[in-house]
DRENDO-1510 file (C-alpha; in Angstrom, 1 decimal, always signed):
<recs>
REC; n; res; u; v; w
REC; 1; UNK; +0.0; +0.0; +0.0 .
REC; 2; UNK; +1.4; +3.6; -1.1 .
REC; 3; UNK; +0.3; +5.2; +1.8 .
REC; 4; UNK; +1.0; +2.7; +4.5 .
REC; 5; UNK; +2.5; +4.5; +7.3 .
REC; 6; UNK; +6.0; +3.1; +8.3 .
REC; 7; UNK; +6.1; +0.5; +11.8 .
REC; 8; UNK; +6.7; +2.9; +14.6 .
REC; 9; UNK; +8.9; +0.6; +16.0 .
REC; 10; UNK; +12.5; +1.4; +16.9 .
REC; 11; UNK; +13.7; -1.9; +15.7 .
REC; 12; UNK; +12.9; -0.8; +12.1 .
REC; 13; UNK; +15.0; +0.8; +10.3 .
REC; 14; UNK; +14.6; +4.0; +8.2 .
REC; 15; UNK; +14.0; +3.7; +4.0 .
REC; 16; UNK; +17.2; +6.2; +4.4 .
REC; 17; UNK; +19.6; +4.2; +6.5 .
REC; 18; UNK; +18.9; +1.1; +4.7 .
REC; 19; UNK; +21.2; +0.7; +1.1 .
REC; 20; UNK; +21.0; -2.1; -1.1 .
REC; 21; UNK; +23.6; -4.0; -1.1 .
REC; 22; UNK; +24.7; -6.0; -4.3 .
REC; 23; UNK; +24.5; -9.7; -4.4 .
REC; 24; UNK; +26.7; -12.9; -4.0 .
REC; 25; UNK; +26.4; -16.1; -6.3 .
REC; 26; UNK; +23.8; -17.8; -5.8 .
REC; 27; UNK; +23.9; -20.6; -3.0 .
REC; 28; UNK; +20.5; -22.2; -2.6 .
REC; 29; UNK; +17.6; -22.2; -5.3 .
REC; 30; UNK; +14.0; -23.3; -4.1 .
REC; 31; UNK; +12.0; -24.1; -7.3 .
REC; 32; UNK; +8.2; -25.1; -6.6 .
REC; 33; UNK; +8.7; -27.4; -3.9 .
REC; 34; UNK; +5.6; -29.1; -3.0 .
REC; 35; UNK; +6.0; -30.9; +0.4 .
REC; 36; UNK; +3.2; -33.0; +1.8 .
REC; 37; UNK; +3.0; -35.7; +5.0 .
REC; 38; UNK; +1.2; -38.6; +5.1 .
REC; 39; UNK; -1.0; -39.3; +7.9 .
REC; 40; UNK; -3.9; -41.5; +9.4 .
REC; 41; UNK; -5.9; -38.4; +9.2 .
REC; 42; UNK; -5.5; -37.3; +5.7 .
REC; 43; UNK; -2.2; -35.7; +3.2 .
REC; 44; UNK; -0.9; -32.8; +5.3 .
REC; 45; UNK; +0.2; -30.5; +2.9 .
REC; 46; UNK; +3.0; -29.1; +4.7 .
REC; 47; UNK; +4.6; -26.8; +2.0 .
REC; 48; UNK; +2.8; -26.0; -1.4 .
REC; 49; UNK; +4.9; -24.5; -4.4 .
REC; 50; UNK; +7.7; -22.4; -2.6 .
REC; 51; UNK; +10.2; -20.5; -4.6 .
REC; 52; UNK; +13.2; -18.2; -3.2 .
REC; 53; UNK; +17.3; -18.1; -3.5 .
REC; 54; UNK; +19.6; -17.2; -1.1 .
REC; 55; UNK; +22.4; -15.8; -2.0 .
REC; 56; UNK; +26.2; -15.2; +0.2 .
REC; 57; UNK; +26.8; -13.2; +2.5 .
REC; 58; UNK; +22.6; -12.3; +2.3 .
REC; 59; UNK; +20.5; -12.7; +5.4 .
REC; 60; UNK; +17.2; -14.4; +3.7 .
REC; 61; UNK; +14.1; -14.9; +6.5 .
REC; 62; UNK; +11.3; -16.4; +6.3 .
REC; 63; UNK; +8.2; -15.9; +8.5 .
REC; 64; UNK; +4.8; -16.4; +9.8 .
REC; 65; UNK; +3.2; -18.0; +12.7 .
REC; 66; UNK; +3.7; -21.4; +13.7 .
REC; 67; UNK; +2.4; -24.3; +11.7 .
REC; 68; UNK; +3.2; -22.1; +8.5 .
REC; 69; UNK; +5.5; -24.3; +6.9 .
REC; 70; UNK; +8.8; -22.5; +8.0 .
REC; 71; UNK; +10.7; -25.2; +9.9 .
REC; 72; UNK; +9.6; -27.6; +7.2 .
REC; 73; UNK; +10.7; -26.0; +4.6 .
REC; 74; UNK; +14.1; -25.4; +6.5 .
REC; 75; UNK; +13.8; -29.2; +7.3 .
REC; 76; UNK; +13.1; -30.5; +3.4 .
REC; 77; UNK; +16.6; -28.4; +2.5 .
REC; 78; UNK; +18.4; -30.5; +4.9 .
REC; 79; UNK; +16.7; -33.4; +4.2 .
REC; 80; UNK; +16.4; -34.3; +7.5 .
REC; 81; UNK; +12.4; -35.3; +7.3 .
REC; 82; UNK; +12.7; -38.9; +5.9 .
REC; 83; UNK; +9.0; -39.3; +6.2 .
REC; 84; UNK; +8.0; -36.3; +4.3 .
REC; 85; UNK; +6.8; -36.8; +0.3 .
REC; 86; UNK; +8.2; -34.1; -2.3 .
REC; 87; UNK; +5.9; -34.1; -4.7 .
REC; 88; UNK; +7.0; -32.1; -7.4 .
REC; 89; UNK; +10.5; -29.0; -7.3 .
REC; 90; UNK; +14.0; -28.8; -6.9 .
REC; 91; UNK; +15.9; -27.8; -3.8 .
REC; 92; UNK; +19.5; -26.3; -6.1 .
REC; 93; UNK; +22.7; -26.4; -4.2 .
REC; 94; UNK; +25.5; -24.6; -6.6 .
REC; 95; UNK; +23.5; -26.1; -9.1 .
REC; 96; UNK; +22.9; -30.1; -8.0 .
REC; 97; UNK; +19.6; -30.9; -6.9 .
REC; 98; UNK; +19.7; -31.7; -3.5 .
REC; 99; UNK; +16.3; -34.1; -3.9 .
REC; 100; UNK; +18.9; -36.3; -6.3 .
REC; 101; UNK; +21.2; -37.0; -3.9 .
REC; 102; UNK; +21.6; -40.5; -1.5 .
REC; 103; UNK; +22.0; -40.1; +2.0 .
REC; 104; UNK; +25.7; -40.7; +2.2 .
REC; 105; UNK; +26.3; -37.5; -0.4 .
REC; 106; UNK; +23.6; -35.4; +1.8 .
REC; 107; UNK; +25.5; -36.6; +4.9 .
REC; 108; UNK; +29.1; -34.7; +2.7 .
REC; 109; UNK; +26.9; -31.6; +2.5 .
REC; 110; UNK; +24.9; -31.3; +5.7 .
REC; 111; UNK; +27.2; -29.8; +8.6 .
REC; 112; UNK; +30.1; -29.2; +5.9 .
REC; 113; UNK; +28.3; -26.8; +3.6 .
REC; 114; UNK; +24.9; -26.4; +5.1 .
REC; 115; UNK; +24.6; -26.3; +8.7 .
REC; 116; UNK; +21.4; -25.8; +11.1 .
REC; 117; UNK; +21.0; -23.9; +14.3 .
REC; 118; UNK; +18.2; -25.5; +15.7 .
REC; 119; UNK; +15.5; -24.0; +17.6 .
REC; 120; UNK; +15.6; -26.0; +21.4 .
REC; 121; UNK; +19.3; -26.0; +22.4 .
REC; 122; UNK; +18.7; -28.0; +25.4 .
REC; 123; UNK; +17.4; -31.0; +23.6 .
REC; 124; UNK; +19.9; -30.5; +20.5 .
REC; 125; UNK; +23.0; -30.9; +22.5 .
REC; 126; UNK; +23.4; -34.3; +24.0 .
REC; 127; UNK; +23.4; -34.0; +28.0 .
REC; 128; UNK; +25.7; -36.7; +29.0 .
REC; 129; UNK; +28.9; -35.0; +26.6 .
REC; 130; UNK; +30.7; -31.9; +27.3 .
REC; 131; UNK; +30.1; -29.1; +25.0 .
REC; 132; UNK; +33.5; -29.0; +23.8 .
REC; 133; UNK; +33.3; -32.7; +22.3 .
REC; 134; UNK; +29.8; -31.7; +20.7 .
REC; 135; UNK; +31.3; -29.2; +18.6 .
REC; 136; UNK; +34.5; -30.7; +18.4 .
REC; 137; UNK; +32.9; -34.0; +17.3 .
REC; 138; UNK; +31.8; -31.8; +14.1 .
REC; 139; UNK; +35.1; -31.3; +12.8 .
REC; 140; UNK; +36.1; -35.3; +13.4 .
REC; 141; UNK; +33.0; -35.9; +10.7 .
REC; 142; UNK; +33.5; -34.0; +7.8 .
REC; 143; UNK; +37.1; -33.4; +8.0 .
REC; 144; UNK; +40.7; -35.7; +8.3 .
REC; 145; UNK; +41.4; -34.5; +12.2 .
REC; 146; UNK; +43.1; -35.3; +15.5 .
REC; 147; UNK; +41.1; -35.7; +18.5 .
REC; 148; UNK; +43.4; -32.9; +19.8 .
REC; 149; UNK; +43.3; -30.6; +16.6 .
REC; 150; UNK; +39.6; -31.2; +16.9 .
REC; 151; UNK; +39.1; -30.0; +20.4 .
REC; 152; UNK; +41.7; -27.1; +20.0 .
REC; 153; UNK; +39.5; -25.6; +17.0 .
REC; 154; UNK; +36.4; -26.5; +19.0 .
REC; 155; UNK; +37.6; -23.9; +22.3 .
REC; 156; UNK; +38.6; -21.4; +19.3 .
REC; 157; UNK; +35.1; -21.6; +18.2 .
REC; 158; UNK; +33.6; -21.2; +21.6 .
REC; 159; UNK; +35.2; -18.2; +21.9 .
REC; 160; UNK; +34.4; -16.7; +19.0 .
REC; 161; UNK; +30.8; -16.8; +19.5 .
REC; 162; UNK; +31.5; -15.2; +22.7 .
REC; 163; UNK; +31.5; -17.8; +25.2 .
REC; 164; UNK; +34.1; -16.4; +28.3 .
REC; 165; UNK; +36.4; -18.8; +29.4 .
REC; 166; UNK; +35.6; -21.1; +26.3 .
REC; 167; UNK; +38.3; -24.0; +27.8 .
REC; 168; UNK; +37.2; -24.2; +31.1 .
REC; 169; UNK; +33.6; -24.0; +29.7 .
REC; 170; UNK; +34.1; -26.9; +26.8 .
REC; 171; UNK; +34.2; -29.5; +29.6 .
REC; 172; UNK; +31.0; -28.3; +31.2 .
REC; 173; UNK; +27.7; -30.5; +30.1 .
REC; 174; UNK; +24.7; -28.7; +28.6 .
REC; 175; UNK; +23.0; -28.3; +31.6 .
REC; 176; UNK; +25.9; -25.9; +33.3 .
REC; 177; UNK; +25.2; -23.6; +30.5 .
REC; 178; UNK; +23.0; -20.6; +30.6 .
REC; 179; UNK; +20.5; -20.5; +27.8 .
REC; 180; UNK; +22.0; -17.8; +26.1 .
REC; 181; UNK; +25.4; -20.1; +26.2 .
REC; 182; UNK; +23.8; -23.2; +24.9 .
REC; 183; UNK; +22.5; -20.8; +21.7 .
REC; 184; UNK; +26.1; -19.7; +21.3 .
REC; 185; UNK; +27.5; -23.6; +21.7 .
REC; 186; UNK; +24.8; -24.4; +18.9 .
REC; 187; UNK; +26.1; -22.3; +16.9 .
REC; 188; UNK; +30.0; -22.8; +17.6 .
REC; 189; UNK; +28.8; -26.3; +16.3 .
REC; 190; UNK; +27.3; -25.2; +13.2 .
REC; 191; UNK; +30.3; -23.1; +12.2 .
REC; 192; UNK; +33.1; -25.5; +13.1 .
REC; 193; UNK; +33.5; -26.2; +9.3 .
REC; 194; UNK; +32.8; -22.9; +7.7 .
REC; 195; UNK; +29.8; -24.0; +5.9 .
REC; 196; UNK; +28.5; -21.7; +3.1 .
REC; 197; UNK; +24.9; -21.6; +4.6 .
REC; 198; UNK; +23.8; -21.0; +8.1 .
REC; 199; UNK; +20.1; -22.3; +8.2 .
REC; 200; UNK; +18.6; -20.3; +12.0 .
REC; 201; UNK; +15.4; -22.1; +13.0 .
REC; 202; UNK; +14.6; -19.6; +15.3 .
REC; 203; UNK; +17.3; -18.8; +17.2 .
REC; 204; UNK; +16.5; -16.1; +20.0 .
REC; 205; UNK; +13.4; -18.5; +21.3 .
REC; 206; UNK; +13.0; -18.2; +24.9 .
REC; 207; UNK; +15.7; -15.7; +25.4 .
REC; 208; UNK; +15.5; -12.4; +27.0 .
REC; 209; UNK; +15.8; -9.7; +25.0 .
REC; 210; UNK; +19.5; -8.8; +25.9 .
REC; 211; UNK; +20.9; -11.8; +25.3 .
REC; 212; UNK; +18.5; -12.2; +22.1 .
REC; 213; UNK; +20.2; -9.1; +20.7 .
REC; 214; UNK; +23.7; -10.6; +21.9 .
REC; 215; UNK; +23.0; -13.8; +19.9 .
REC; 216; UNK; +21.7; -12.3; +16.9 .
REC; 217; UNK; +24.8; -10.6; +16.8 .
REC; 218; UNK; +26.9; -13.4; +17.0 .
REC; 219; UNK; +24.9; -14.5; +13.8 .
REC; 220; UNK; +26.0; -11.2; +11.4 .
REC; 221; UNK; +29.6; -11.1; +13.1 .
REC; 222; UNK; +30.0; -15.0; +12.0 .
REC; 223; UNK; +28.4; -14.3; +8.9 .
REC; 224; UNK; +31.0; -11.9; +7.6 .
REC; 225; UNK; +33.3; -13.6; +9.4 .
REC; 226; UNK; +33.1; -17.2; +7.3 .
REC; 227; UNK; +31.1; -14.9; +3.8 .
REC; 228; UNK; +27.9; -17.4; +4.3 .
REC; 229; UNK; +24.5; -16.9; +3.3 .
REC; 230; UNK; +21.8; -17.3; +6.7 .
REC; 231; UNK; +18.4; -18.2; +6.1 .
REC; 232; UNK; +16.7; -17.2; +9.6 .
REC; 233; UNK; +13.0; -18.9; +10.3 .
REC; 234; UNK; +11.5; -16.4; +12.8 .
REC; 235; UNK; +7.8; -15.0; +13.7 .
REC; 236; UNK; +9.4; -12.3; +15.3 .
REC; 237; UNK; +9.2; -9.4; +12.9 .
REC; 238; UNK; +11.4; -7.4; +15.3 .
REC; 239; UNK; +14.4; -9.4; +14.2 .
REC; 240; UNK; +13.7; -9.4; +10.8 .
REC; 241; UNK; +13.8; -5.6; +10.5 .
REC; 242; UNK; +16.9; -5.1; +12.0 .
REC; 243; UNK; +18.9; -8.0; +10.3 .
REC; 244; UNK; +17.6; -9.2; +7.2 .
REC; 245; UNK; +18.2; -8.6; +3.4 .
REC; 246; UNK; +15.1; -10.7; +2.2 .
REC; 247; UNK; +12.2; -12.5; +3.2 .
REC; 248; UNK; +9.2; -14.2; +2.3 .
REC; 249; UNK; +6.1; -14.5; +4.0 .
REC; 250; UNK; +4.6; -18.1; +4.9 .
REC; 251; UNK; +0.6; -18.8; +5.7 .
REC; 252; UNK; +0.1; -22.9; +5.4 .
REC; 253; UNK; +2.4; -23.9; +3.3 .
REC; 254; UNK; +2.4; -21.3; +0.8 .
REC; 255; UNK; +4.6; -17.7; +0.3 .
REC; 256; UNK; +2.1; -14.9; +0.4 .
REC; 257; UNK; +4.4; -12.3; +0.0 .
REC; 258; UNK; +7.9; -12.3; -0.7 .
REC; 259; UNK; +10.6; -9.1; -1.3 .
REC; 260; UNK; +13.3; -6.7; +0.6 .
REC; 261; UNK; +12.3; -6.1; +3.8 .
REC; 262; UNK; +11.8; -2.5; +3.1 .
REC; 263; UNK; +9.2; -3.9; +0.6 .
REC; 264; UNK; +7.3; -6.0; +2.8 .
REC; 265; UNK; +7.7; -3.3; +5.9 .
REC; 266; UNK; +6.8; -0.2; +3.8 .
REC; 267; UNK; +4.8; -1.2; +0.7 .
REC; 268; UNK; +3.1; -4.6; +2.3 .
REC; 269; UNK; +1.0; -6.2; -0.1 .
REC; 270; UNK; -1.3; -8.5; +1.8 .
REC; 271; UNK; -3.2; -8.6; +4.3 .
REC; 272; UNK; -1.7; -11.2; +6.4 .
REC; 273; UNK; +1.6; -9.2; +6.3 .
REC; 274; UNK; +0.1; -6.3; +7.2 .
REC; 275; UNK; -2.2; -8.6; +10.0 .
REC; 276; UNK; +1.8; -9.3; +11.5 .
REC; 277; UNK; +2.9; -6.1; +11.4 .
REC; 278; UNK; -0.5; -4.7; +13.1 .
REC; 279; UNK; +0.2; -7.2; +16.0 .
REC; 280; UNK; +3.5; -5.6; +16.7 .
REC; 281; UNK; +3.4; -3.3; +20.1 .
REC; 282; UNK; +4.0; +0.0; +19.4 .
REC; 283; UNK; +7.1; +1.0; +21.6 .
REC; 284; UNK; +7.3; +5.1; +21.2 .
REC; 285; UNK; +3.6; +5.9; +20.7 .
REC; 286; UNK; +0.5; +5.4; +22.6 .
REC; 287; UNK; +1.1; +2.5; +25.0 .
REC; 288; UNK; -2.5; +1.9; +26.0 .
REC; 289; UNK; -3.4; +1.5; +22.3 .
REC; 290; UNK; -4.3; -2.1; +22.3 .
REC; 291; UNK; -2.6; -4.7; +20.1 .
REC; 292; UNK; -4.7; -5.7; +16.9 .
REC; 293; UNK; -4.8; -9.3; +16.7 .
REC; 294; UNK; -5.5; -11.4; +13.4 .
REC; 295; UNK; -9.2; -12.9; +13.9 .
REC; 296; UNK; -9.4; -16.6; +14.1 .
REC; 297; UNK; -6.9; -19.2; +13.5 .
REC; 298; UNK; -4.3; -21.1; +11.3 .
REC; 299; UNK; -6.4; -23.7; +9.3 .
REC; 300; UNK; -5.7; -27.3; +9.0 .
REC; 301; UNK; -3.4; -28.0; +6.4 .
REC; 302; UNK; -4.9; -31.5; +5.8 .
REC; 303; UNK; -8.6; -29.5; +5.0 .
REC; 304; UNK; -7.5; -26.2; +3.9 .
REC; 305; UNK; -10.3; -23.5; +3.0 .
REC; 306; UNK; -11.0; -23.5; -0.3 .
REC; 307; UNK; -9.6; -20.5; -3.0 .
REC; 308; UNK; -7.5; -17.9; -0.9 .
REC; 309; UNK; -6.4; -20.1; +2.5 .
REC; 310; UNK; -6.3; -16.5; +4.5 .
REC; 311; UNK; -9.9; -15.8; +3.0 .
REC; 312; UNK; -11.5; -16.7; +6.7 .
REC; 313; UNK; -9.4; -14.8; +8.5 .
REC; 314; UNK; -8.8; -11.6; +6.3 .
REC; 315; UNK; -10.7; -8.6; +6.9 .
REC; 316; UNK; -10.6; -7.6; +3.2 .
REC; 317; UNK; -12.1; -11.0; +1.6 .
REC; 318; UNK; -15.1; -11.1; -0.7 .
REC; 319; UNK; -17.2; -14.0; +0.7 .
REC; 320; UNK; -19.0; -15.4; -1.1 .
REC; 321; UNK; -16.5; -14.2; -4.1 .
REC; 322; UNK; -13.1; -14.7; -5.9 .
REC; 323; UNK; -11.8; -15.0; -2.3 .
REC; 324; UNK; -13.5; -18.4; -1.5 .
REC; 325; UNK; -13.9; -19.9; -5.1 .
REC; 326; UNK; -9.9; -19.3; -6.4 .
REC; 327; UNK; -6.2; -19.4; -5.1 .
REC; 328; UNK; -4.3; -16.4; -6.0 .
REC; 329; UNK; -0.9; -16.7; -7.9 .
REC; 330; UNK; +1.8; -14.8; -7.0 .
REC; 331; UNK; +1.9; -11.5; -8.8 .
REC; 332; UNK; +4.9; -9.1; -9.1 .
REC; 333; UNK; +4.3; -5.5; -7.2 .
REC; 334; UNK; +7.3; -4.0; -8.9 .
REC; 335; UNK; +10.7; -4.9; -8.5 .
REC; 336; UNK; +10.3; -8.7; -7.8 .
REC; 337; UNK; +7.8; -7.5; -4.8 .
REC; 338; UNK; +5.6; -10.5; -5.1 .
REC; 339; UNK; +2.1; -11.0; -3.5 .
REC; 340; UNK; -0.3; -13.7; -3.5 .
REC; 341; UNK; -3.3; -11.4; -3.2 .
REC; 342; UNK; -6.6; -10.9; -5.3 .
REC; 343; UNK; -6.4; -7.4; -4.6 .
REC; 344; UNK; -3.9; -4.7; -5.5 .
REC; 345; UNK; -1.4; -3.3; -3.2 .
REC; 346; UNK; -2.8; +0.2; -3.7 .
REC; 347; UNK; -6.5; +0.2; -2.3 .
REC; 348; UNK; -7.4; -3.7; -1.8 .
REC; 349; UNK; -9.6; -3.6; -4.4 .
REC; 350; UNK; -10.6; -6.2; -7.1 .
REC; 351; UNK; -8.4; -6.0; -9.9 .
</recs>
């Protein structure tokens, strides 16, 4: 929308402050993945069509609230759901499809070139190992290393993401850590190769907002450190303003909005994004303005609603109308702004 007034939030950037920076190669090419699960209850239809690249030294994040398809989509990448069914699309690393490969080759890539912060450090890291072995145990994999060599890079990592006294700290167990510290010794694993893509499964959960900002920094500092691509999986919008490059928009299973951030913040064009960003608290305006929630809830995604899934929930759907009866496409707002909307981004009015 033209006239959308910009997120009062102090989190978001200004148009000004914010330059576009020029690309890297391209690392990772979604084309029209179509994802689905199998179950006693029906075909969950977990991701339907996705598209985006990531490209180095880019931060690429994808959003939306839970059950959207996010963490499966990160998931399918890493091929790490054997029981999920790709239906039809290609998942392109540097140009080989991933979907092509055996699990021995995916085992090369994943940890070497693609690694994944995972969302629940507690239950990621094994509790009855000491950190250090967990990240030095990395290394061992994927690369021709001492045991010592190993656990030398593995305190050299902890201390670059910033844990303090990272050898007296890599014989501690998971449990002596703080949270924040466990987030940091997930992603000292990660890194321990250099991979080329950092996949962040939302990273700052269930951390306080200092130490969220402290980890996120971690993230960009390694980032430039290693020149990797990150795709981050958040529903906190928050984070996405301040870090991102791109991001795309998730409601079950599909992208319903994809482009810059400055795009999707300034010009948003749909009406879920613009539910998300109307759920935000405003932090320097009026504080007893209540919050605007999105009506309803997430649908199944075994019986999804029929034509536009957000139709139930959308304030600006046409029922009955186009809304109920067909799925919109993706359409391009300008500049590769894409929204899967049957209304324009100017007025939200049939086209």
């Amino acid at each position: 929308m033209t006239d959308q007034v910009a997120p009062k939030n102090p989190a978001v950037p200004s148009l000004e402050s914010r330059k576009a920076k020029p690309k890297g190669e391209v690392l990772l090419s979604v084309k029209e993945l179509e994802a689905v699960f199998e179950t006693g209850d029906g075909v969950v239809h977990a991701v339907d069509g996705i598209s985006f690249d990531v490209h180095r030294g880019e931060i690429f994040a994808i959003v939306g609230e839970s059950g959207s398809g996010k963490s499966v989509s990160a998931m399918t990448v890493m091929g790490l759901l054997p029981t999920i069914k790709i239906r039809s699309g290609e998942i392109l690393w540097k140009g080989t499809n991933l979907l092509d490969l055996d699990e021995n080759a995916m085992r090369k890539i994943r940890g070497r070139e693609i690694s994944m912060i995972f969302q629940d450090p507690l239950t990621a890291l094994n509790p009855v190992h000491t950190v250090g072995r967990q990240v030095a145990e990395m290394a061992r994999i994927h690369e021709d290393i001492s045991k010592k060599d190993a656990m030398k890079r593995a305190i050299e990592t902890l201390d670059l993401v910033g844990i303090p006294e990272p050898q007296k700290r890599a014989d501690m167990h998971p449990h002596e850590y703080s949270g924040g510290m466990r987030q940091r010794a997930m992603i000292a694993m990660a890194i321990m190769c250099k991979p080329d893509l950092l996949i962040a499964d939302e990273p700052t959960t269930a951390l306080d907002v200092t130490v969220q900002a402290q980890v996120l920094d971690v993230l960009v500092d390694i980032k430039d450190e290693i020149d990797s691509g990150i795709i981050l999986i958040t529903h906190d919008l928050g984070v996405v303003a301040g870090l991102a490059d791109q991001m795309m928009v998730m409601y079950a299973g599909n992208q319903v909005e994809f482009g810059t951030v400055d795009d999707i913040f300034y010009e948003t064009a749909h009406p879920y994004t613009e539910g998300l960003l109307n759920s935000i608290p405003d932090l320097v305006g009026d504080h007893s303005k209540p919050l605007v929630p999105i009506k309803g809830s997430p649908p199944s995604l075994i019986n999804r609603p029929s034509g536009c899934a957000f139709h139930p929930r959308c304030t600006y759907a046409r029922v009955p109308g186009v809304c109920a009866d067909t799925e919109p496409k993706l359409r391009d707002e300008g500049n590769g702004h894409l929204s899967a909307c049957h209304f324009t981004s100017v007025d939200w009015k049939p086209q």
